[in-house]
Structure formats: C-alpha cells, structure tokens
Biopython code that builds the backbone (N, CA, C, O; Angstrom):
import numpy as np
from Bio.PDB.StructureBuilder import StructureBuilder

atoms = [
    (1, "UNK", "N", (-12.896, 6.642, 1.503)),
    (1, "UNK", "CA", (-11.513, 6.192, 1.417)),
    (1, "UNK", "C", (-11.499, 4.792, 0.797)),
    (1, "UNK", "O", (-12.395, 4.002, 1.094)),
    (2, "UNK", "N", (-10.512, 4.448, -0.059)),
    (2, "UNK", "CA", (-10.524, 3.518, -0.799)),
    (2, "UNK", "C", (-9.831, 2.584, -0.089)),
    (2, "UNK", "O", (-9.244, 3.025, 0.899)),
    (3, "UNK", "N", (-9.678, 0.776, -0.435)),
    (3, "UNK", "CA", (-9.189, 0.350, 0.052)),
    (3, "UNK", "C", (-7.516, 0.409, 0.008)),
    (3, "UNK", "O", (-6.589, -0.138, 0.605)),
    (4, "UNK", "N", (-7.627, 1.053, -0.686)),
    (4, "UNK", "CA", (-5.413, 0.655, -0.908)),
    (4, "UNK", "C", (-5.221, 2.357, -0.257)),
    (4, "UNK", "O", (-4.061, 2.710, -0.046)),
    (5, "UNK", "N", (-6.303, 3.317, 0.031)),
    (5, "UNK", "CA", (-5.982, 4.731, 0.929)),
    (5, "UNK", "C", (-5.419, 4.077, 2.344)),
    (5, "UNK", "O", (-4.346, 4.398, 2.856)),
    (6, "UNK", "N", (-6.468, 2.967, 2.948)),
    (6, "UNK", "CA", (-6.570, 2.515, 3.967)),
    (6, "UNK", "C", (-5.350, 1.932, 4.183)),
    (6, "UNK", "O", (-4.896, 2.261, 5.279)),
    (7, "UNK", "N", (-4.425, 0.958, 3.362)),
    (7, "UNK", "CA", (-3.553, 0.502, 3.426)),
    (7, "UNK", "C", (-2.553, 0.981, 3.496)),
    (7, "UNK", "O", (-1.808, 0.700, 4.435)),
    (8, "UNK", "N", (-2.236, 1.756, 2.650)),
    (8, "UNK", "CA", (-1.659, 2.906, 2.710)),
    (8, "UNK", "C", (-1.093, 3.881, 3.989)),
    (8, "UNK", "O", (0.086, 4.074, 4.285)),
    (9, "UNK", "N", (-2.252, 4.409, 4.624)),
    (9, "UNK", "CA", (-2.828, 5.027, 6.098)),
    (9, "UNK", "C", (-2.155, 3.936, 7.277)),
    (9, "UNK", "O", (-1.504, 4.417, 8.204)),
    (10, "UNK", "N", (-2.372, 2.346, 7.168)),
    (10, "UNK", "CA", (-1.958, 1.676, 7.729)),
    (10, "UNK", "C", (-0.485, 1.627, 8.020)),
    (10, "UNK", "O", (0.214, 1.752, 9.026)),
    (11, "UNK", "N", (-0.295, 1.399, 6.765)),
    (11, "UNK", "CA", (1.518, 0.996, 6.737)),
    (11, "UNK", "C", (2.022, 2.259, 7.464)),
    (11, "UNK", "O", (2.776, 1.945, 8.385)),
    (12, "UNK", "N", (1.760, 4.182, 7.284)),
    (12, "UNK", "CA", (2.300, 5.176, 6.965)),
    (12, "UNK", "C", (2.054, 4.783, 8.925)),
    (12, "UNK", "O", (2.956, 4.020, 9.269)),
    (13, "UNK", "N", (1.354, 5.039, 9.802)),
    (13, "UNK", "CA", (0.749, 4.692, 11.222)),
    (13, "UNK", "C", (1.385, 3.589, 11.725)),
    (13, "UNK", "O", (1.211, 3.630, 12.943)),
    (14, "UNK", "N", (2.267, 2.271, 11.324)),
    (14, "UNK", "CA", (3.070, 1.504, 11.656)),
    (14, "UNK", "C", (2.287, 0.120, 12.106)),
    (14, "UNK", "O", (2.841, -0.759, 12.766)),
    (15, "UNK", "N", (0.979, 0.057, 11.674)),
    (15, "UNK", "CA", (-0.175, -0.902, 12.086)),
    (15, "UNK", "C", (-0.414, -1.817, 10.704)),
    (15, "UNK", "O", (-1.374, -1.712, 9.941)),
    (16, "UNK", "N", (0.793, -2.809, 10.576)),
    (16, "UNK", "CA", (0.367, -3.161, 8.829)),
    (16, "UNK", "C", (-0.620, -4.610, 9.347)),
    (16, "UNK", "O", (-1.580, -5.049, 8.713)),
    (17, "UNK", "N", (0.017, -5.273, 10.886)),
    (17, "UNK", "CA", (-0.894, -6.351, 11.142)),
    (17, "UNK", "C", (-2.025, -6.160, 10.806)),
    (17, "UNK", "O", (-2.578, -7.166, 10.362)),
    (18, "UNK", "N", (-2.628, -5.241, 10.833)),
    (18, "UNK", "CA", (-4.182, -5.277, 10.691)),
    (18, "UNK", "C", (-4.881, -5.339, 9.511)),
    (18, "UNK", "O", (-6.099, -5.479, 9.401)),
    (19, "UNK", "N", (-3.661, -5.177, 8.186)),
    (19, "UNK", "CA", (-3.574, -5.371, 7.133)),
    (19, "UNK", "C", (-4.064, -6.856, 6.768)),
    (19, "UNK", "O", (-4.927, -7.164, 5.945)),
    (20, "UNK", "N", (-3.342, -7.646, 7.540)),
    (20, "UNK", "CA", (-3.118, -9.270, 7.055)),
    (20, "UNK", "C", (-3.819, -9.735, 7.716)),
    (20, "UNK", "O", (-3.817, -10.965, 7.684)),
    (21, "UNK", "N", (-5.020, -8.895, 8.890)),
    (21, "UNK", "CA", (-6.220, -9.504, 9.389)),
    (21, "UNK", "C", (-7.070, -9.592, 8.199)),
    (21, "UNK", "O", (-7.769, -10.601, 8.293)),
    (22, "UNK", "N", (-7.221, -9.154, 7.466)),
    (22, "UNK", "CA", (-8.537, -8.835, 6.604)),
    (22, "UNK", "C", (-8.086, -9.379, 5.367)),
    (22, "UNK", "O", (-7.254, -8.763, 4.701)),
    (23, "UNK", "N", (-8.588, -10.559, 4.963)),
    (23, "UNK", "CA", (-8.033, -11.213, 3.715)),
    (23, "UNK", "C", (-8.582, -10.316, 2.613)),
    (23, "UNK", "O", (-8.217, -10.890, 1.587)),
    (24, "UNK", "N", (-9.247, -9.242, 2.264)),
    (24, "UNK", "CA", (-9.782, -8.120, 0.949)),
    (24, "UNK", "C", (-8.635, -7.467, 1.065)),
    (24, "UNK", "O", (-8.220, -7.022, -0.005)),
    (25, "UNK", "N", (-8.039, -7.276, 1.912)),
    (25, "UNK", "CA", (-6.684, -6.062, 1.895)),
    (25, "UNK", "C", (-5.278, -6.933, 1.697)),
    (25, "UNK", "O", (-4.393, -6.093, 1.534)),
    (26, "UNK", "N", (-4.838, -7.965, 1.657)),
    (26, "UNK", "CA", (-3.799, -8.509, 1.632)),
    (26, "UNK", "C", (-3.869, -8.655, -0.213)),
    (26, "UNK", "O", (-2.761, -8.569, -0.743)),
    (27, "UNK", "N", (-4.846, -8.823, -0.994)),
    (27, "UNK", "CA", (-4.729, -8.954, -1.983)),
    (27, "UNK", "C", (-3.839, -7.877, -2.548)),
    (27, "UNK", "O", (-2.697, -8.018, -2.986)),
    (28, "UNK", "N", (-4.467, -6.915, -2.473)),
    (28, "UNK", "CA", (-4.431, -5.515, -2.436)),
    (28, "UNK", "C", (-2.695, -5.116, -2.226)),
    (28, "UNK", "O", (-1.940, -4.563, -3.026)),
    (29, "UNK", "N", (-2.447, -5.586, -0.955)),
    (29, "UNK", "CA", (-1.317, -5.248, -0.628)),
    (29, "UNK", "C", (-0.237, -5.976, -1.379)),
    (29, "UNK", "O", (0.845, -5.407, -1.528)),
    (30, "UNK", "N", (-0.412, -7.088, -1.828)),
    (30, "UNK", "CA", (-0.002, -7.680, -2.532)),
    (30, "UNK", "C", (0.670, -7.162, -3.783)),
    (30, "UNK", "O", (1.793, -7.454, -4.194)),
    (31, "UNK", "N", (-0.355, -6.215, -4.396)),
    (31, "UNK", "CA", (-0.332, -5.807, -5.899)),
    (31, "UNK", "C", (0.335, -4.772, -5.193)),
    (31, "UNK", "O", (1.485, -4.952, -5.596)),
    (32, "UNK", "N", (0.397, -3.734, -4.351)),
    (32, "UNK", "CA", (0.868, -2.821, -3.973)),
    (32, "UNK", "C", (2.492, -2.928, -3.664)),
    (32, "UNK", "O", (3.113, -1.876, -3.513)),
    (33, "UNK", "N", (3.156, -4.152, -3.571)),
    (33, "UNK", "CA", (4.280, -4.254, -3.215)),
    (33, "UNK", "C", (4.943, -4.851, -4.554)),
    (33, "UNK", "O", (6.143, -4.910, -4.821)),
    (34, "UNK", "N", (3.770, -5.310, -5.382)),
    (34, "UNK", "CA", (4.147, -5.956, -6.908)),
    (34, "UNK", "C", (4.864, -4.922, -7.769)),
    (34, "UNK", "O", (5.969, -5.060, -8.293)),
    (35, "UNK", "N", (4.146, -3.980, -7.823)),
    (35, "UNK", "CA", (4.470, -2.415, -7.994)),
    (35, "UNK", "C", (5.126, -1.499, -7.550)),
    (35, "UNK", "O", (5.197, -0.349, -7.983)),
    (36, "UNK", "N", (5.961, -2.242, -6.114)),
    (36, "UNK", "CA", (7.097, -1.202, -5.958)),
    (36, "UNK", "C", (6.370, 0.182, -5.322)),
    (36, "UNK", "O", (6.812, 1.301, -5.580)),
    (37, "UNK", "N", (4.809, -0.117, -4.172)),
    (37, "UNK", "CA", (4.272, 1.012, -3.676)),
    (37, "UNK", "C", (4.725, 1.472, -2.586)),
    (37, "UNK", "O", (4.923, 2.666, -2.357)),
    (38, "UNK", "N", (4.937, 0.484, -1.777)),
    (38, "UNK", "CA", (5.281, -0.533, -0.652)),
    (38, "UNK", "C", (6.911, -1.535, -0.181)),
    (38, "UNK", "O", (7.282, -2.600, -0.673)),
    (39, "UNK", "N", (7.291, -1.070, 0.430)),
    (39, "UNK", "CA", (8.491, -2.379, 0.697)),
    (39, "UNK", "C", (8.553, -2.986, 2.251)),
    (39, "UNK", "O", (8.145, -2.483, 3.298)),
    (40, "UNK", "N", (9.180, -4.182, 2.018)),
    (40, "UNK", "CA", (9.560, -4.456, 3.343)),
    (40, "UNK", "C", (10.905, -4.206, 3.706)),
    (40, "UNK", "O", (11.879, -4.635, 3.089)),
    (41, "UNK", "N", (10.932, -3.580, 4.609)),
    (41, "UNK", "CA", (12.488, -3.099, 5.388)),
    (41, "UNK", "C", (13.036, -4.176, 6.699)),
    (41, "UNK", "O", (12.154, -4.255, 7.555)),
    (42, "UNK", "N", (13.569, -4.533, 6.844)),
    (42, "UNK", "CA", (13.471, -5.671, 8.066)),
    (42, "UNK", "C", (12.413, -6.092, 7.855)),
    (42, "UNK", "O", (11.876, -6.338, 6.775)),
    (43, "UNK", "N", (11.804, -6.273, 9.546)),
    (43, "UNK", "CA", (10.590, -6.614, 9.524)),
    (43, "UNK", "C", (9.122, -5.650, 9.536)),
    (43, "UNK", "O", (7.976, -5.943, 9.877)),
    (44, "UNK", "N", (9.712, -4.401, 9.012)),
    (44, "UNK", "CA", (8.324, -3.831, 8.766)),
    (44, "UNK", "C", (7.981, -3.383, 7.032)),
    (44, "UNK", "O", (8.886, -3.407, 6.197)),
    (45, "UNK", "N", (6.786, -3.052, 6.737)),
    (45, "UNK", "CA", (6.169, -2.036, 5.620)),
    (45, "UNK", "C", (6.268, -0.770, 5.634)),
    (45, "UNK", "O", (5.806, -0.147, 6.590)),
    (46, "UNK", "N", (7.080, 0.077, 4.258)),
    (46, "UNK", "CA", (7.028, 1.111, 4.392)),
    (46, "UNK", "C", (6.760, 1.262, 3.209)),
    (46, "UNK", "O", (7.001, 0.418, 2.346)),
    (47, "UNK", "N", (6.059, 2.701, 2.953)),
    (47, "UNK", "CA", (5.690, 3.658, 1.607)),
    (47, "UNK", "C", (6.944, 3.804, 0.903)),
    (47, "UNK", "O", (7.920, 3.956, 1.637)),
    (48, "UNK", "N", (7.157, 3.794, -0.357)),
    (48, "UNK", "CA", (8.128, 3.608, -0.890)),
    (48, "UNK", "C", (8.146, 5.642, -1.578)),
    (48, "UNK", "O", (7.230, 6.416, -1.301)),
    (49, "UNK", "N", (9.324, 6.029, -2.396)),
    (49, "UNK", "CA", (9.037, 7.486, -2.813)),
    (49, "UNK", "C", (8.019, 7.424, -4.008)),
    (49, "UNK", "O", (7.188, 8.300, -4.251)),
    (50, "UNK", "N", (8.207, 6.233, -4.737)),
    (50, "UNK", "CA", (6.905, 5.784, -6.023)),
    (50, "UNK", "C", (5.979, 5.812, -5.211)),
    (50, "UNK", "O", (5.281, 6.824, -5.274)),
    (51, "UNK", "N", (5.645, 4.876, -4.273)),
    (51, "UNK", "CA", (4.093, 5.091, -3.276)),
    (51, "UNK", "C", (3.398, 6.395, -3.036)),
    (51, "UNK", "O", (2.240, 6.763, -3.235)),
    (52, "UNK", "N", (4.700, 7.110, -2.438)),
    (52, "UNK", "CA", (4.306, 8.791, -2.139)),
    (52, "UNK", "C", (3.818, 9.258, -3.379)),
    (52, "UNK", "O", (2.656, 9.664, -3.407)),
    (53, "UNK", "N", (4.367, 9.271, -4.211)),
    (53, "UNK", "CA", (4.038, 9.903, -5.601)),
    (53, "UNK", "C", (2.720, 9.936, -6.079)),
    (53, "UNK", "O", (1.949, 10.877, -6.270)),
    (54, "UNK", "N", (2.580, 8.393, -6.277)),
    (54, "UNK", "CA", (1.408, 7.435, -6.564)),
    (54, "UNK", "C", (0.150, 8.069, -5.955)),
    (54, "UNK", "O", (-0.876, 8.339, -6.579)),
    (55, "UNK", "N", (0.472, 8.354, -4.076)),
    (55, "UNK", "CA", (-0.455, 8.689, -3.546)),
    (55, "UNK", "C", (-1.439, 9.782, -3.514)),
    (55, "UNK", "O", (-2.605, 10.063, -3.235)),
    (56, "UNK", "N", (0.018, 10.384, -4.088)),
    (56, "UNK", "CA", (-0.080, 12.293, -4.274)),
    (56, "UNK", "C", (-1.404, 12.400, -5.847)),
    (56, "UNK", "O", (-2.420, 13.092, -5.916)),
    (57, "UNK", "N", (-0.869, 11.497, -6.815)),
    (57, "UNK", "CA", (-1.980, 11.288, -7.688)),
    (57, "UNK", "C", (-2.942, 10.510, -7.495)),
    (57, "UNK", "O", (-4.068, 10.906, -7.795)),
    (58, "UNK", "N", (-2.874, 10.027, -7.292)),
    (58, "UNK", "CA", (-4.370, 8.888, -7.309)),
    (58, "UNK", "C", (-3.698, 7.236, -7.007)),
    (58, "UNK", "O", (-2.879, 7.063, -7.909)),
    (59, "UNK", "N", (-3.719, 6.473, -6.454)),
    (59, "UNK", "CA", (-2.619, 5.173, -6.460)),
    (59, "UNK", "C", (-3.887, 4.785, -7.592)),
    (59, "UNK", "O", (-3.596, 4.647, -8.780)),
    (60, "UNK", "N", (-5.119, 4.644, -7.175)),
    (60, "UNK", "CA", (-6.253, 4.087, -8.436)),
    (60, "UNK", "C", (-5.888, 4.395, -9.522)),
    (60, "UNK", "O", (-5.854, 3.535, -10.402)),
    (61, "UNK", "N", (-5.499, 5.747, -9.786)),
    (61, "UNK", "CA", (-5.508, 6.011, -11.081)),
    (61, "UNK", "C", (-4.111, 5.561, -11.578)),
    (61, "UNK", "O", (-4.039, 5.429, -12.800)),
    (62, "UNK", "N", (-2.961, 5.293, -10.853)),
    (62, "UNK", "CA", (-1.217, 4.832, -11.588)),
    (62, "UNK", "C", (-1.934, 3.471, -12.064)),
    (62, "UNK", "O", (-2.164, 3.269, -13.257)),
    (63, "UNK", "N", (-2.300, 2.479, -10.974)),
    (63, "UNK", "CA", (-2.469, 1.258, -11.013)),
    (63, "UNK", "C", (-3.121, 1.435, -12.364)),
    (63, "UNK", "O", (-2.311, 1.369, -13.289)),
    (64, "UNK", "N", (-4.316, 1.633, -12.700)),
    (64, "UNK", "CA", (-5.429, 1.382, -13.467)),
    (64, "UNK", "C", (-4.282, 1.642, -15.105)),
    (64, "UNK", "O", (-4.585, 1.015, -16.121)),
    (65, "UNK", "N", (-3.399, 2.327, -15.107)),
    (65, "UNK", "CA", (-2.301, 3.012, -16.114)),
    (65, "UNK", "C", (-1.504, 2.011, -16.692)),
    (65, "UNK", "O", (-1.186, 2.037, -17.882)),
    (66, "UNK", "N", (-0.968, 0.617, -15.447)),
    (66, "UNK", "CA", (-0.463, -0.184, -15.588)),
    (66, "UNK", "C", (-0.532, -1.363, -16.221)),
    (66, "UNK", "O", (0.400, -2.163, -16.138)),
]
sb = StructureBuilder()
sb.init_structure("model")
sb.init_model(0)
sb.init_chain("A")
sb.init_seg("    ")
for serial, (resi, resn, name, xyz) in enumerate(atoms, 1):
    if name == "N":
        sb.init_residue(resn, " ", resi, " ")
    sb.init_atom(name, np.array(xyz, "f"), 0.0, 1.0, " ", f" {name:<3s}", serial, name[0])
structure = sb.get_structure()
C-alpha cells in the first residue's frame, strides 16, 4: 500500500490525526488537497468524488498525469 492509499484509508476511517503525526504523510496530503483529492468540511477530511475516481484508477497514476 502506497503512501497516499494509506491516507486515503485514513481520511475514508475518520482518523486523519494520525495523518499530521507523521511529517512523510502531511506532505503528501498536502498535494492531495492541492488537487482537489481531499477536502476539508468543517472540521474534518473527506474524499472528494475526484478522489474516489482517482482512487478507482490509480491516485499515482492521475497525479504522475498532472
């Protein structure tokens, strides 16, 4: 599992703190919300319908497209 699967897995499970424990994944998440993968709703992270999409193909492979 890749790191942005993991993130991904995170946000979708409602556990994004554990995200912003690990400074390798905040980068990550970063670019992931740059891109419209990801949003913040109030105060939480959610998969966006582009995210789902993304996920359904490869998020590695959209990103890498970009």
């Amino acid at each position: 599992m890749t790191s942005i699967e993991k993130i991904i897995k995170r946000i979708e499970k409602g556990d994004a703190v554990s995200i912003l424990a690990e400074d390798s994944l905040v980068q990550i998440l970063n670019e992931l919300l740059k891109y419209e993968f990801i949003d913040l709703v109030g105060d939480k992270l959610v998969v966006t319908h582009k995210g789902r999409e993304a996920s359904l193909i490869g998020i590695d492979k959209v990103l890498s497209r970009l």
